[in-house]
N, C-alpha and C positions, 0 to 999 in steps of 0.2 A: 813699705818703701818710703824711704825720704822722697823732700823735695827734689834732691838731684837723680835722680833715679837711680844711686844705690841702696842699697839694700842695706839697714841704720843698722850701727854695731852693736852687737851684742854683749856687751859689758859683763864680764866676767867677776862674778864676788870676788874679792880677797880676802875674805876672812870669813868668819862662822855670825860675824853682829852686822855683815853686810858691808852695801857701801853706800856713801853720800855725796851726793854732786850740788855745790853752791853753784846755784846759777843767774846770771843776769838777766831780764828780764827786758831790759832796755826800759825804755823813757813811757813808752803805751802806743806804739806806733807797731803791730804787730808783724811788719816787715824788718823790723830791725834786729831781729833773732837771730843768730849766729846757726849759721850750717850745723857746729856743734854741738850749739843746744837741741836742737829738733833733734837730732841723734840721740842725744841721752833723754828726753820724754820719750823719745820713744821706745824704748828700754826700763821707762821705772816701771815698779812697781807699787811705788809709794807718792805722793804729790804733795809736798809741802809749801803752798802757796801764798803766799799777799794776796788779801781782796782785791787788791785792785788790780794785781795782774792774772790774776787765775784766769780770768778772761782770755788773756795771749798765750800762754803755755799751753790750757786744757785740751785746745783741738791739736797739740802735737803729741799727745799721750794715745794710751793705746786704752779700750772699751771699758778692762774690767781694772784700767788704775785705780788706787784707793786715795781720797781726796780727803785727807781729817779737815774739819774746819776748824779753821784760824782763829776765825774771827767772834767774839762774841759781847751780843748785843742786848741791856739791859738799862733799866729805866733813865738810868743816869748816861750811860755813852748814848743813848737813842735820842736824849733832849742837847744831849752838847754835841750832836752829829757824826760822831766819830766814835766806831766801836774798839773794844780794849779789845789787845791781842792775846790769846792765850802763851802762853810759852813754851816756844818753836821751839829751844833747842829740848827741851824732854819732849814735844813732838817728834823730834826727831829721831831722839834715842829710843823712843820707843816701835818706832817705824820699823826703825833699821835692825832689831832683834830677829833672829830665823833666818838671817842673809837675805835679805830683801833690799833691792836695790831704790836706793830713796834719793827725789830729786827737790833741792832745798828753792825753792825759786823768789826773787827779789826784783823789787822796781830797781832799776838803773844797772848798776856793777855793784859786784859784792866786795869788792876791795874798797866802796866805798861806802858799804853799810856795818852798821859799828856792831847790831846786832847778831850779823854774820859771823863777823871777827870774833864775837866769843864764842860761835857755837861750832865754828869750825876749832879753835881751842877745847872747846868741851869734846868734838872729835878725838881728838890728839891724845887728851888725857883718858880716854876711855880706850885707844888705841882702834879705834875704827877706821879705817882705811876712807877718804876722801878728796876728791877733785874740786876745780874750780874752773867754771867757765866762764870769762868773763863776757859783760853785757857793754853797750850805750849807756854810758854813763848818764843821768839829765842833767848835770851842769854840761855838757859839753852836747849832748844831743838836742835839747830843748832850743839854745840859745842858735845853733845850726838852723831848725826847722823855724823859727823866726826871723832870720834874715839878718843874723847880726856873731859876724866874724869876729871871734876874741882876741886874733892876734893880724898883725899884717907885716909887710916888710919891714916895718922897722923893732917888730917884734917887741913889743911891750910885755913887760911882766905880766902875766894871769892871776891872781889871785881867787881861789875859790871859799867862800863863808860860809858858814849854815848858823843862820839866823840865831836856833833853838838853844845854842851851847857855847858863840861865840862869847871871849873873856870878853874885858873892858881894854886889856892889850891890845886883843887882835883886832876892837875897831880903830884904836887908835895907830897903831900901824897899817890898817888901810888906808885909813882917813887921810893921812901926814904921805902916802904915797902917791905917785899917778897912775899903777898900775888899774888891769882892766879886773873890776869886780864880779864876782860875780855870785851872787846871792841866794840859796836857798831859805826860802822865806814863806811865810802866810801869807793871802792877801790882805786880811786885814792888819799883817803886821809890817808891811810896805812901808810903811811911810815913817815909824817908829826908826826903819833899818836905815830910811834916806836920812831922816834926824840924826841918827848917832853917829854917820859919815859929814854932815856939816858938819859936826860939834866938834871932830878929828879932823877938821881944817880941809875936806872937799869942799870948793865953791859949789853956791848953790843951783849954779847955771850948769851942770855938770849933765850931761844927757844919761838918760835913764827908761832902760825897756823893761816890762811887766810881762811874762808870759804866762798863763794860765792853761790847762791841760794839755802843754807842749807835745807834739809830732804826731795827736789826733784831731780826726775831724772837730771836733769842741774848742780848738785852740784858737785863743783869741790874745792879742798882744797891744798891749798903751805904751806910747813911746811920749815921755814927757824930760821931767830933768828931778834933781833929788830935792828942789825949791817946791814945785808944783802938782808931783807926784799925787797928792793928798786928794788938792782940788780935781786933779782930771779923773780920779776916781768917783770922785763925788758927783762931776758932771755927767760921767759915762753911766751916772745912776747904779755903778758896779757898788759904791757902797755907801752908807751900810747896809748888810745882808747878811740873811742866818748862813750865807755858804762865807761866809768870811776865813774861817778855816781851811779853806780848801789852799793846797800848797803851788806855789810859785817858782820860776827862777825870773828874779833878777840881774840882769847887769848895767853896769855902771862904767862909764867912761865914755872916748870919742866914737867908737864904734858903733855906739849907740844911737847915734844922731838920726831925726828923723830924713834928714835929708838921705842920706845913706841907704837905712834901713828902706826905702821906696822903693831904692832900685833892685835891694836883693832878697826881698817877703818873699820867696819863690811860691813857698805852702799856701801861705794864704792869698796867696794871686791866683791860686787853680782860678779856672773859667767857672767850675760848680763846689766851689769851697763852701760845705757845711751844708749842701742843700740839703735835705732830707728829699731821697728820691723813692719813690712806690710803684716796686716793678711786680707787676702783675702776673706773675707765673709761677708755674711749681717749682720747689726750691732745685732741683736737678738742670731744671731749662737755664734758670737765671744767677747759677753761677759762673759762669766767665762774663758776662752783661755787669753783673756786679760787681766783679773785680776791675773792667774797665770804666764804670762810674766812680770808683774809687780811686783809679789812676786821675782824675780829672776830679780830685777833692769832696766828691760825692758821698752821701753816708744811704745806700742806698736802703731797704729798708721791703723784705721778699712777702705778697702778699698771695698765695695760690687761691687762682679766679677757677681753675678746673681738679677734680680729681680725676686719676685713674683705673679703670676696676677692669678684673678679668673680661670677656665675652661671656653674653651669658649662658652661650653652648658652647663647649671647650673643642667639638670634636671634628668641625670643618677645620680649627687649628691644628690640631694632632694629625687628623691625616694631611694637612700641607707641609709639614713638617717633615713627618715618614717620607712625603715625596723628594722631600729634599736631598734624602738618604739615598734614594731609589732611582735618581736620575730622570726625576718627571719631568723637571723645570730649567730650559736653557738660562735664564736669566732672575732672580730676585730683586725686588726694587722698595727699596726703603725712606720711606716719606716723612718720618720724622725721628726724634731720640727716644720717643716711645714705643715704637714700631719694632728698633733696635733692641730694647727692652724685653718686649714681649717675647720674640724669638729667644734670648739670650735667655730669659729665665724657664722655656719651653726646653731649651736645649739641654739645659743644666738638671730640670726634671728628666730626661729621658738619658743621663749620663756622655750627654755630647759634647762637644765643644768647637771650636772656631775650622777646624780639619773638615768637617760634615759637610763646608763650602766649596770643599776642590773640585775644578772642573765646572764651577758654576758661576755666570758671570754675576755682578755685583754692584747697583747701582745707588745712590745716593741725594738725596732732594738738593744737599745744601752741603756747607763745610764741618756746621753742626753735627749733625749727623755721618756724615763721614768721620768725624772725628769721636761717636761714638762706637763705628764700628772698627777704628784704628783700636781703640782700646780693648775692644771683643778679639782685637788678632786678626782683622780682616781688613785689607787696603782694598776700598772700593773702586771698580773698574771704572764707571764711570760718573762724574760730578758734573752739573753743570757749569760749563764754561760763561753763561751770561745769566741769565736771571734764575738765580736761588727759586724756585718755584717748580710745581707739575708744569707745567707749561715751559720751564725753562728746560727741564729733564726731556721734554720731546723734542723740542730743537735739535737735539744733541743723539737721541735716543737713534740707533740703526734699523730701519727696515727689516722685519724678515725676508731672508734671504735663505730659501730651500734646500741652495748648492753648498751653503758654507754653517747653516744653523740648521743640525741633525734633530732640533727639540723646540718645536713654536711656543712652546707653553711657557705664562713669565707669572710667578708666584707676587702678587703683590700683599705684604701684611701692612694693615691699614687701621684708620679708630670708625667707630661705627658711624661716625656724623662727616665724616669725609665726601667731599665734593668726586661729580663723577668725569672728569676733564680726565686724569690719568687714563684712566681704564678706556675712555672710548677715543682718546690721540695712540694708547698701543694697540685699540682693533683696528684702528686706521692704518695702523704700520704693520696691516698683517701679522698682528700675535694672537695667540689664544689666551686671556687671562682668569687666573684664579684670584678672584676678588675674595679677599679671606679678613673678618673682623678679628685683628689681634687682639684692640683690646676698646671697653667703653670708657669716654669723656662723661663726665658725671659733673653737673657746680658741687664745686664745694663747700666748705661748711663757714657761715660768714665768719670773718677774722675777732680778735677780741673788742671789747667794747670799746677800749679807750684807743685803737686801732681807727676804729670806725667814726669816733666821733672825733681825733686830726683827718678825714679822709674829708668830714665835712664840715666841720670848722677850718679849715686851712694852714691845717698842723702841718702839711706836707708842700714841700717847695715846688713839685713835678712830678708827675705822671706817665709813665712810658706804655702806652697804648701798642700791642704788637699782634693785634689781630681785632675785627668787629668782636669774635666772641668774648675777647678779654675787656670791650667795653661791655657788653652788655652784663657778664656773670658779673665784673666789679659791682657796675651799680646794682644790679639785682643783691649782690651779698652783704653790701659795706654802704648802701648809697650813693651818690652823685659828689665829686670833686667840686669844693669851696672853688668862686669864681676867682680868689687871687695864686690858685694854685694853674700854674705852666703845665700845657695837654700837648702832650706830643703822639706823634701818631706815626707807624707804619709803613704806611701809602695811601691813597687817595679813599678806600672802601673803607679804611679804618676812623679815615677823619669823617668822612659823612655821616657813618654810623655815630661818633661821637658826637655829632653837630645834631642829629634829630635826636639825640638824649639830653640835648640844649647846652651841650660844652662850648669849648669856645677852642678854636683847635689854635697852639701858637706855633710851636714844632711839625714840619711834614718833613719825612725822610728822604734823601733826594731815591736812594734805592729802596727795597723791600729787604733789609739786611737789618738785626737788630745791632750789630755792630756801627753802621751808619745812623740809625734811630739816637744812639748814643752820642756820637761823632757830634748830630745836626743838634743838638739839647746842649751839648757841650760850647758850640761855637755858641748857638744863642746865649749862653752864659756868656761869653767872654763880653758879645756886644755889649750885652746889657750891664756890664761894669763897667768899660770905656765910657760907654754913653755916662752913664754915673759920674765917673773921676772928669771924662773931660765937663760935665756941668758944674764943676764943684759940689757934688754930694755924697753923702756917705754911701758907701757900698752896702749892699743890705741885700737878704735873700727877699725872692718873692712872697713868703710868710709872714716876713716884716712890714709888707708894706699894706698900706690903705684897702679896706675891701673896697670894692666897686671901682677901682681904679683900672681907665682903661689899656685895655692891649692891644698891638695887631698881630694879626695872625702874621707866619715868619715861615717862607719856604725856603729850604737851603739846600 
């Protein structure tokens, strides 16, 4: 299924040599994908990709696509840091031989890549049938996610350059103009391109922005003028550097103005722009956690503190299950998205599915979880209404009642290290419960080495602490978080627990919601920029700054 939850077309060959679909790629900001393109990955059967964006396309493809590599690296492209491309378009043709549907993919738009343009003619001339979808172009997307509009009401000419091929014409028709420039360039070839626009009669005071891995977390922007450009690279200690190759968009003109540009940096104003965040869970739990650290400029970065393994007798599960069939159990109550798990892959062994529930009520610890059984085909009866927790679920939970609940029995599948609050608030409410281990909590296995040592060197900007256990297996697997990295915690049992492993807690969740955990890290980012810009200093992540520099703790 697509994003939108139709169902991605299936693109029908036109011919016996297949087809080919140019596609954009956009700038590297992997939301900037076109509805269309996700459709057509998910349809190739072939993946012809740019290193650098293989990355954004690969998880819209389908398991067993075939990914030729591009790119290739030998002693000469590994020392000048930039590897040679094979060539795509006989990658291409040979892709697309047996009708095999081939998806050509590119950084930006393909209407503005040159080596597109001949391999879609080398299409033509072979008579191959192919599409073009276009992408985010990065002269127009890059210069957007940096806060710098190329046109306004009085609508100024645009002019777009690429550094690499421009004649001596076309600087000099920039130069001699007052249109808005806008530059595909090096960085170390910056200041060469501001040179060649003085020398065509731009003044030197002429504002001038630098953006560097435009509309990702990595992007970082110098707003200077085509006079001084040189020096403020020099001062930002950006150069000289072996990454000097690394590509740019510049533009040129008044739009550029720092004063301007302040007000509309949207991207890199996030409250947690660039932090590296280290969320401690299985990568299942801490995707939507991650996608809204990433709404909030976040690069969040999934570390799993638990694994999870069958029970190690399968057969108190099998028959809770059978019961399920047989109408043992008025009510099931489900405690976490493991729990949901466990039944769902029990069900799927015994050839059942989501129907084996009717007639049985259905309840849910949290939204998490209920939204794992929305997925399974089952809308849970009952969520809590106030606090996400066993304890919030009895508030809420109904009394047995003899006249109106034909069946006292409540199936609870649970993890073997589970607290026993549920099971003895539903004896209290007059039910019978089957306390049944679905599945075991196991530590997992510690993360890789260079993992472990930003975890304690202070590679990492934050911490999201979402349960004691997830302090304790961290440090047990990967050791203790650097003192300049930000501990955010949970609720109150979570920060203790951190505080007697000698953390320093800065974040406390005003709820027990890992959605609010985010929320309360996110505002503490914003302060801690204010605070920054109104001192006059530079904005800087927590990993930039001073070890041993002190913090207070921060309840929100």
């Amino acid at each position: 299924m697509s994003p939108t939850g139709h169902a991605a077309t299936d693109f029908p060959a036109l011919s016996a040599q297949g087809h080919v679909t140019f596609l954009g790629a956009g700038p590297g900001d992997p939301g900037l994908l076109t509805l269309r393109a996700v459709e057509a990955l998910a349809s190739a059967d072939v993946l012809v990709a740019e290193p650098d964006v293989l990355g954004v396309v690969r998880c819209h493809a389908r398991a067993s696509v075939s990914t030729p590599e591009l790119a290739v690296v030998d002693a000469q492209s590994a020392a000048a840091g930039v590897p040679v491309l094979r060539d795509a378009a006989n990658l291409v043709m040979e892709a697309v031989r047996g009708g095999r549907r081939v998806v050509r993919a590119v950084s930006g738009d393909p209407g503005l890549d040159g080596n597109a343009g001949a391999e879609m003619l080398a299409c033509a001339a072979a008579g191959i049938p192919f599409e073009v979808v276009p992408g985010v172009a990065n002269v127009v997307g890059v210069p957007a996610y940096a806060g710098v509009p190329l046109r306004d009401a009085q609508g100024a000419d645009v002019r777009f350059v690429d550094a690499r091929t421009a004649s001596d014409r076309c600087w000099t028709e920039v130069g001699a103009s007052d249109a808005t420039a806008v530059i595909s360039t090096t960085l170390d070839s910056v200041a060469a391109a501001a040179g060649e626009l003085v020398s065509a009669g731009r003044k030197p005071d002429t504002p001038l922005t630098v953006t560097v891995a435009g509309t990702t977390t990595r992007q970082r922007t110098w707003t200077a003028t085509l006079g001084t450009i040189a020096q403020v690279l020099k001062q930002a200690k950006v150069l000289p550097s072996p990454e000097g190759h690394r590509p740019v968009i510049a533009v040129v003109g008044e739009r550029s103005s720092a004063a301007q540009r302040d007000q509309l940096a949207w991207f890199e104003s996030k409250p947690l722009f660039g932090w590296k965040v280290l969320v401690p869970r299985t990568k299942e739990q801490s995707a939507s956690l991650s996608d809204q650290l990433r709404s909030y400029g976040a690069v969040p970065h999934e570390v799993p503190t638990i694994a999870v393994e069958p029970p190690r007798t399968p057969q108190q599960m099998e028959r809770a299950v059978k019961g399920l069939v047989t109408g043992r159990y008025e009510w099931i109550a489900f405690t976490s998205v493991n729990a949901v798990k466990a039944v769902r892959e029990k069900f799927e062994e015994y050839g059942l599915d989501a129907r084996a529930f009717a007639g049985i009520k259905v309840a849910a610890v949290g939204e998490q979880t209920a939204a794992a059984l929305v997925d399974f085909g089952v809308k849970p009866d009952l969520v809590p209404s106030g606090e996400q927790s066993a304890a919030g679920l009895l508030e809420d939970w109904p009394p047995y009642d003899p006249v109106f609940d034909p069946i006292d029995r409540v199936f609870l599948p649970r993890a073997d290290i589970a607290t026993e609050t549920l099971v003895a608030g539903l004896i209290e409410l007059g039910w019978e419960v089957d306390d049944v281990t679905a599945y075991r909590t196991v530590r997992a296995s510690p993360p890789p080495a260079d993992t472990r040592e930003a975890i304690k060197g202070g590679g990492f900007d934050a911490v999201l602490f979402t349960s004691s256990s997830t302090v304790r297996n961290l440090v047990g697997i990967a050791g203790k978080p650097h003192n300049v990295t930000v501990i955010a915690c949970i609720g109150p049992a979570t920060a203790k627990t951190a505080e007697e492993h000698g953390l320093r807690v800065d974040v406390l969740s005003p709820e027990p919601s890992v959605h609010k955990l985010a929320q309360a890290l996110a505002e503490f980012g914003a302060r801690r920029r204010e605070a920054a810009k109104e001192a006059g200093d530079p904005v800087t992540r927590p990993s930039e700054r001073r070890p041993g520099a002190r913090r207070r703790r921060t309840t929100t």
